[in-house]
N, C-alpha and C positions, 0 to 999 in steps of 0.2 A: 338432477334438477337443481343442485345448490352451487353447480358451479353454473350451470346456466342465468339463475338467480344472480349469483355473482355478479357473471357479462354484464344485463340488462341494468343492474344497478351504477356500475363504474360508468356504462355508456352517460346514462342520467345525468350524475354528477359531473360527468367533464360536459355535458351540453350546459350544464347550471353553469358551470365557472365559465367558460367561454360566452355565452349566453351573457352573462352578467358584465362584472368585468374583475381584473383583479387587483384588488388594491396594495399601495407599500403605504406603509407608515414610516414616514422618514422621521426621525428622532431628534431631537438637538440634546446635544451631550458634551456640553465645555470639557470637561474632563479629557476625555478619552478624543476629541476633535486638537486638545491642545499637544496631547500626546503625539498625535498624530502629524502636525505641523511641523512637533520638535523633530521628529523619525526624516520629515521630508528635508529638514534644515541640515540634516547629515548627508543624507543622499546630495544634493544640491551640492554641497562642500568638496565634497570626494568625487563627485562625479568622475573629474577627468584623471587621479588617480588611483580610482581601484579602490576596493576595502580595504586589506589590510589587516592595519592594525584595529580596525573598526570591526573588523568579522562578526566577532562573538557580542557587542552592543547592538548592533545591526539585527543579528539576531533572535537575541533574547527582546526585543524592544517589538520586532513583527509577529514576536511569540503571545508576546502580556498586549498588541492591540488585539491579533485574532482571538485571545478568550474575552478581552472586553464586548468585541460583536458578537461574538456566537456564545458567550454565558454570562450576560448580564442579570446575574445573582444580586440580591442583597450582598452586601460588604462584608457583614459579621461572618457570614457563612460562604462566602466565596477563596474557597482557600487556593483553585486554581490563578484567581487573581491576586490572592496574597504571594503566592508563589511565583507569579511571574513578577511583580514587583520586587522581590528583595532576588533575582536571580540577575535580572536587569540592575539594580544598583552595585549588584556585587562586581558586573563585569563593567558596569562605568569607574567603581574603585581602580579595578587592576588598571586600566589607559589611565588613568587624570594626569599624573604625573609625567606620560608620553608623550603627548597629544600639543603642548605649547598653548598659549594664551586666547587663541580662536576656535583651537577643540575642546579647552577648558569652557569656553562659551556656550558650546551647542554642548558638552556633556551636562553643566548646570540646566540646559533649558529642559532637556531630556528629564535629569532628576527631577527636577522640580513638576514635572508634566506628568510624573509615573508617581510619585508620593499623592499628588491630587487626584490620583481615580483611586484610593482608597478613603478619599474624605465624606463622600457620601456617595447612595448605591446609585448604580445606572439606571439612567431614565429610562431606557428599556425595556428594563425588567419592571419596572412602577407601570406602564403602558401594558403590558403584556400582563399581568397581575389585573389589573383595571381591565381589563376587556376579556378575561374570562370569566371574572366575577359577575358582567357585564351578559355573557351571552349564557355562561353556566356550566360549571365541569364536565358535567358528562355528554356536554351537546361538544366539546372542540377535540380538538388534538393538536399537540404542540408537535411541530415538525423540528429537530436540528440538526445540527451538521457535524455526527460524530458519534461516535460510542460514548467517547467521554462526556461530550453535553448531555447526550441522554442519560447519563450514571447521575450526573449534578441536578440535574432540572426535577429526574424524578426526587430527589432526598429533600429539594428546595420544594417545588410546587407538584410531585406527584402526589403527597398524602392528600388533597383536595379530591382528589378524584380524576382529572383531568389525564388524557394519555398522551404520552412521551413518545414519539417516532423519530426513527434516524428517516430519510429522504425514502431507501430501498423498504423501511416497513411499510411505510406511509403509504406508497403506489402500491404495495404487497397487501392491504390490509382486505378485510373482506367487512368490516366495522364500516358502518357511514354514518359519518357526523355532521354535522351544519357550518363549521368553522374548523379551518386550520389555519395555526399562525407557524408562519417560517422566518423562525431566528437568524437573521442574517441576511445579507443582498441576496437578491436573487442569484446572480453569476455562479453562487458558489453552490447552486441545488441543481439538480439532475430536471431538464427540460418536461419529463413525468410528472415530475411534482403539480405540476397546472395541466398539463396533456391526460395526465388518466391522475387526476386526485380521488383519494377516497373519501371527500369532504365535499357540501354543496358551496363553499366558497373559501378561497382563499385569499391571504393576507400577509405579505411579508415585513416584519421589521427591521430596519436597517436605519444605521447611525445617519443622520442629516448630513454630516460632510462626505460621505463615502458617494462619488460622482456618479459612478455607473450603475443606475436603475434600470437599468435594461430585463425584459423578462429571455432567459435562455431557450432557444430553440432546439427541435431535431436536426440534425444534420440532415435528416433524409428531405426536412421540411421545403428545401430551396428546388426540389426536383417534384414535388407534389402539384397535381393540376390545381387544387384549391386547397393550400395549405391552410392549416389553425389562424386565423387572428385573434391573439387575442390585446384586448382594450385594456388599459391600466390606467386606475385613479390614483393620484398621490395626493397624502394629505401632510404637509410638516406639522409636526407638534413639539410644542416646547420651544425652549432656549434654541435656537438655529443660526444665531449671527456667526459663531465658529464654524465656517463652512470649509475655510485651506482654501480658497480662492487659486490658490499656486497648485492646485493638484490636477496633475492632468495624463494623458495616456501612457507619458512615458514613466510618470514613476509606478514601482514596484507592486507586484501584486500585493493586496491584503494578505493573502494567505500565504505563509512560511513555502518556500520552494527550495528545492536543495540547488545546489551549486554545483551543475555536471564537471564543470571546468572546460580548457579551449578541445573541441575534436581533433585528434590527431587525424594526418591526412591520410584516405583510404589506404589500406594496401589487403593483399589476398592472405590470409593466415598463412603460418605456415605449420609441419605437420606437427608440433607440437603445442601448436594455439588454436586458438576457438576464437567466433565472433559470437559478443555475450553481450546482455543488458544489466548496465547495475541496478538492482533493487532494493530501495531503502526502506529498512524493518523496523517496525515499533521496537523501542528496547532499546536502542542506539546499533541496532546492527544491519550490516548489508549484504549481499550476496550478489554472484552474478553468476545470471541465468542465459546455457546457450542452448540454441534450439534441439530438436529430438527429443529424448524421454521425456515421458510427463514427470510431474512431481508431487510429492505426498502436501497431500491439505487437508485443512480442519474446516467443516460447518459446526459451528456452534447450535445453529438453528433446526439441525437436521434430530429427529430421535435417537434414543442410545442404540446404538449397535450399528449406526449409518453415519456419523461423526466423518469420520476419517476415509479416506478414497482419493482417487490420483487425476489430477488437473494437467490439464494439455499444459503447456508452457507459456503458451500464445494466450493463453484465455485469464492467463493473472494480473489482475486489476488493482489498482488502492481498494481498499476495504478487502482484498482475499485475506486470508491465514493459510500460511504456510508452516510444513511441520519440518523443520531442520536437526539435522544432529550437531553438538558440539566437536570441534576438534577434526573430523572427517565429515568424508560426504558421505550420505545412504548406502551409495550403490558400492564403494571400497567398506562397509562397514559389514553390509550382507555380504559380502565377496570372501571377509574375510571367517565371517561365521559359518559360512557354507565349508570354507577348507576346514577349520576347527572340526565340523559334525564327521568328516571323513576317519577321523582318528587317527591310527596307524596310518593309515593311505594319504592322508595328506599331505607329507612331504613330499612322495613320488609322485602326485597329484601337480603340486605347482614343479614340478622340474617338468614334467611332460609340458604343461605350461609355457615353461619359460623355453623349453627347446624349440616348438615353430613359432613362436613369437620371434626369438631371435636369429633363427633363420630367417624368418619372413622381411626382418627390420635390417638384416646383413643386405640382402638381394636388393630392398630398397635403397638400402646405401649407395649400393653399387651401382645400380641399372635407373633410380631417381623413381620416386614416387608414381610421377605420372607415366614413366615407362611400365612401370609392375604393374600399375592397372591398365596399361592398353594389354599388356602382352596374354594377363586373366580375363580381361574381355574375349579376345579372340578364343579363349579357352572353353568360352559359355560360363564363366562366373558372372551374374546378374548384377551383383552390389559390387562389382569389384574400386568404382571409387572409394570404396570407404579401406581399403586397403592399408591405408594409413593410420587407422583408429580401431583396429584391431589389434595393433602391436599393445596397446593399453591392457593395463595387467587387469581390470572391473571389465572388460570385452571378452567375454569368455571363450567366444567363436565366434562366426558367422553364423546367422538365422538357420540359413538353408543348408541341411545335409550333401544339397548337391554340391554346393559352393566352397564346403569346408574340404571335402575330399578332394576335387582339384585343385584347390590351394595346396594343400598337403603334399596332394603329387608335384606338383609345381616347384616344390619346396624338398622334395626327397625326405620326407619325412614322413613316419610310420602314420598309415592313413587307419585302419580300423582301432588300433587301440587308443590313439590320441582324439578321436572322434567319440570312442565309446566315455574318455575322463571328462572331457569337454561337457558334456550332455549331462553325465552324471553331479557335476558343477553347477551348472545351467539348474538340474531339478533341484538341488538342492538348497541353491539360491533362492528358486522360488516356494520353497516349502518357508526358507526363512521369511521371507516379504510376507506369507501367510499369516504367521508367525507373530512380526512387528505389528500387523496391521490390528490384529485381534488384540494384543499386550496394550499395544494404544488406546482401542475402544474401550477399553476398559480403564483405562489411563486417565481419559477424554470422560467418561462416567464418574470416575469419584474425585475431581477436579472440580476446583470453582472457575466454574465459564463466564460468572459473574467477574469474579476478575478479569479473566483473559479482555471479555468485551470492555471493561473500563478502563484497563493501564494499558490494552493491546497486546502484552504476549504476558506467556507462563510458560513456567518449565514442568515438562511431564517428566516426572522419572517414573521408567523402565527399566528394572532391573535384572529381565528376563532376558538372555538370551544375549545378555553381554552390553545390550542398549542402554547406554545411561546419559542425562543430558538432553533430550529433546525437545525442543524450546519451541510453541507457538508463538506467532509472530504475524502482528497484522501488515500486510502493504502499504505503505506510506505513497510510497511514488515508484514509477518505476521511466526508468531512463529512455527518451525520445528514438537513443540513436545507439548504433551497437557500437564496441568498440574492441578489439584484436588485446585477447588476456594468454596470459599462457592456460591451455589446457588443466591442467590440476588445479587451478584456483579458481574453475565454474564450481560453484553449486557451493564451494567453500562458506560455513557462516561465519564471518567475521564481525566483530566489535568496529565500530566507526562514529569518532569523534564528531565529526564534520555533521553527523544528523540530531544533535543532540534538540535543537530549539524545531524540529519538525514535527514534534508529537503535539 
């Protein structure tokens, strides 16, 4: 009955919001609008050469406006906004001297635009403050766009009473309240947020100069016999004459996006590459992910003992956690503590190993990849494409016992005992993944998840079973298009400079 309840009441409220209409509060904010001119006075300049030398201004400068919009705090206690301001002056110091007497121009206009949104708080926040006071703590809910806003907003305005929602709790919520406010343009909230709100109206606030007020739709929205309308009222408040008159479709998202760099042109891997997507991780780290096996993730959200559990590949999102190991990948880490539990037998274990692998990867040398799989096709091997990814030392066999024996024979190599080390590997492996998974939830139990959710990763040490190092790590972005890596450097978690201004 309570989730029925539920239904009937979410229907309600998205008829109240659609029914109604929804309103933005456009702001005027000289501050953060002048900032914001100076950002476009750089773009404009460089346009036709590239960043550059400008990279890291560029930046840290779309870093300190995106917390201006999405956590207009008080000043005294805005330390994400302190922080972006002296990270942005630090990397105008390094160029000044570079840059010659027209970059020195636009670098003074910058400084000077980023010292003035610490001289007094955002009007945003003064609005948003006034109109809950206005409707009543425990009738709203503040919607924002992030772990980290929701960490700030609650230390700022949660002791009031009033609740804190990222976008996903908001639509997730089973609470209904009279008023949500959504910190930020609409574009940057999930099309839910007005489609199934858990509030009888909402309200977004966004800066006066930022152009695009547009409310986000479904994608499915344009294929519906009578899609959502919904009606929006805008009201400007404040100071609004700094509007960037010059802002217009072509400049840069508000929100920090990484730099994929130019696509190399297609080509088919070869047998020692993968087609993988780079993944940019809270922390400054990236990985790349190619298709097949799932991978280990973290819910935070989930109860202790259900934390930890394995996501398609396909299905990782920004805002997932992902659980990486340092230094290696999972699957060469379990590979390698499976041989370890062997004891004595493990030496003879990987020689059996290496023996039809390297017959298998001779025959390919010889006769070419794709001949070794027609010629195991005609044989009735089922997966015989993957022939090529079995020669991989974390590939312990083929799935299928049928497949591994005529490989074997194929290959003149001892088919029952190399079948029977293969298998016993195979279990062993999976006793260890048992193994990890449980060390983890317990890992992921006496862990502050309060951090993970506000800085985006943490490191679990594991110090059972040889596992040490295993760093949660939220999705930042993950890359549009795949692109041709060598095989051993999927799943790798590496350090990367280049994501530093994206958290």
């Amino acid at each position: 009955m309570k989730e029925i309840s539920a239904v009937i009441s979410r229907y309600q409220t998205t008829s109240d919001v659609i029914g109604g209409a929804v309103e933005i509060f456009a702001v005027g904010d000289p501050a953060s609008a002048r900032l914001n001119i100076a950002v476009q006075g750089v773009h404009q300049a460089i346009r036709d050469d590239g960043a550059g030398l400008w990279d890291d201004v560029l930046g840290a400068s779309r870093l300190l406006r995106w917390r201006l919009v999405t956590q207009p705090l008080p000043v005294e206690i805005n330390l994400a906004l302190r922080d972006g301001v002296e990270s942005l002056l630090a990397e105008v110091r390094k160029i000044r001297n570079a840059v010659g007497r027209d970059g020195g121009r636009l670098l003074d206009a910058i400084e000077i635009a980023a010292v003035s949104t610490l001289e007094e708080d955002p009007a945003a926040g003064e609005i948003l403050q006034t109109s809950v006071d206005e409707v009543g703590a425990n009738d709203c809910v503040i919607v924002v766009a992030g772990a980290a806003a929701a960490a700030a907003f609650s230390r700022w305005i949660g002791p009031s009473g009033v609740a804190i929602e990222t976008a996903s709790g908001f639509t997730s919520s089973i609470a209904t309240r009279e008023q949500a406010y959504v910190v930020g343009p609409p574009r940057y909230f999930v099309p839910s947020v007005v489609t199934s709100p858990s509030s009888r109206a909402v309200c977004y606030i966004t800066p006066a100069w930022f152009k695009d007020r547009s409310i986000p739709v479904s994608a499915v929205s344009a294929h519906a016999e009578n899609p959502i309308q919904v009606r929006v009222r805008t009201f400007e408040i404040g100071n609004v004459l700094l509007r960037s008159e010059a802002l217009n479709a072509e400049f840069d998202e508000l929100e920090p996006q990484p730099n994929w760099g130019d696509p190399e042109p297609g080509r088919v891997p070869a047998m020692s590459e993968v087609l993988a997507r780079r993944v940019v991780l809270s922390g400054s780290f990236e990985v790349f992910l190619d298709d097949g096996d799932r991978i280990r993730s973290l819910s935070p959200q989930q109860p202790v003992g259900e934390r930890v559990a394995y996501t398609d590949v396909n299905a990782v999102r920004p805002g997932s956690y992902l659980l990486l190991r340092e230094g290696k990948t999972e699957r060469q880490a379990m590979y390698d503590e499976a041989i370890s539990l062997l004891g004595a037998d493990g030496a003879a274990a990987e020689e059996s190993q290496r023996n039809w692998k390297a017959a298998l990867q001779s025959r390919m040398d010889r006769i070419g990849v794709a001949e070794a799989s027609a010629e195991l096709s005609k044989l009735g091997v089922t997966r015989s494409s993957r022939c090529g990814v079995w020669v991989e030392q974390t590939v312990v066999r083929p799935q299928s016992d049928h497949d591994f024996a005529v490989l074997l024979d194929w290959l003149g190599s001892p088919v029952e005992s190399t079948i029977a080390i293969a298998s016993t590997i195979r279990k062993l492996r999976s006793q260890v993944s048992v193994n990890v998974r449980l060390n983890l939830e317990k890992a992921a139990a006496d862990a502050d998840l309060g951090e993970l959710e506000s800085n985006g990763h943490l490191s679990l040490v594991n110090r059972q079973l040889g596992f040490r190092g295993i760093i949660a790590t939220r999705v930042l972005h993950v890359s549009p298009r795949r692109e041709v890596i060598p095989r051993s450097d999927a799943r790798v978690l590496r350090t990367s400079g280049g994501v530093k201004w994206l958290e």
